[in-house]
N, C-alpha and C positions, 0 to 999 in steps of 0.2 A: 353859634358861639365857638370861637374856636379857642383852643389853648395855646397859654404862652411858654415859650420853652425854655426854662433857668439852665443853665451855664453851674453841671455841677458843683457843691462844694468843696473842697478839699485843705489838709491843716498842712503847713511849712515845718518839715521836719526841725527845723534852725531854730524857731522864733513860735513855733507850737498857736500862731494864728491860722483866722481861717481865711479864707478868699476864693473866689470861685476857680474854676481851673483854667481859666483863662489867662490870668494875672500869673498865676506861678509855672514853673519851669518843670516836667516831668523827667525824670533822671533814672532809669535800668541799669541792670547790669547787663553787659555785653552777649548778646546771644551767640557770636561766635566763639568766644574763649570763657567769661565765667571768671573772668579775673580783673576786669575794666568796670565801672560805672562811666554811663556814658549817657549825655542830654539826649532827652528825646523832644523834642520840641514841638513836632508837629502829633504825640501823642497814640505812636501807632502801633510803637518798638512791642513785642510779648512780653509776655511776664508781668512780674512785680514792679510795681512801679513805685517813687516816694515824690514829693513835691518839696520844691524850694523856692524861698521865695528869691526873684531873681536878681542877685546884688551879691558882691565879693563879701557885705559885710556879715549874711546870714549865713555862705557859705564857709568862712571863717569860724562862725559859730556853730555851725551844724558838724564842721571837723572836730574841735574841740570836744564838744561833748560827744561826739563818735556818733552824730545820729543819722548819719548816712547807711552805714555801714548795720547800724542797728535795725533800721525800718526796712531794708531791703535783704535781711537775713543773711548776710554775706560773714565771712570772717575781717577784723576791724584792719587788717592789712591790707584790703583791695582798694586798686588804684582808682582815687578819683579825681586825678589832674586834667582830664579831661572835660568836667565840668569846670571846672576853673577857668581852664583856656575859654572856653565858652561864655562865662558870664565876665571876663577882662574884655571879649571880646564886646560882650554888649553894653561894658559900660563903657569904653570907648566908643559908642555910636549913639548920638545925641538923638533926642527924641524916638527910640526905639523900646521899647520895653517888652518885659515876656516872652512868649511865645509867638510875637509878632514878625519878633525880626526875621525868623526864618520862613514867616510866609508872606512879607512882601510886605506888610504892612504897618504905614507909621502912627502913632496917634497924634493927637491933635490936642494941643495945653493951650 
């Protein structure tokens, strides 16, 4: 018998659902400076990690209510334009979602 292997769970700081961690987008803060939140997409970065789910529109929302900045214990001033550029970047790319984009992989609708 062998076991099957689940695809952690994890909650979308933005929208407080849950989804496995494959679907959402893992976001640190920068381990060289400690002042950036930065995608980490293939899920490897150290540290604290928060998830989001990957779209401008939860990212909008997870600004708003500061919950970025909240889940990764940071002070609510650190930069996080560079998850933005990130998820502009993948909603710009048709048929890509998640954490896929960044390892090659498209899904199929």
């Amino acid at each position: 018998m062998g076991l099957t292997r689940t695809s952690p769970i994890r909650t979308c700081v933005a929208t407080r659902q849950r989804h496995p961690d494959s679907e959402l987008l893992r976001m640190v803060v920068c381990p060289q400076d400690g002042r950036r939140i930065v995608p980490d997409p293939h899920r490897t970065a150290p540290g604290r990690g928060a998830w989001i789910t990957p779209d401008l529109a939860a990212w909008e929302l997870a600004e708003k209510r500061r919950a970025i900045p909240r889940a990764l214990k940071v002070p609510v001033d650190t930069d996080t334009s560079e998850v933005r550029v990130f998820l502009e970047r993948l909603a710009a790319s048709p048929g890509v979602r998640g954490t896929e984009q960044k390892q090659g992989k498209k899904t199929e609708h």
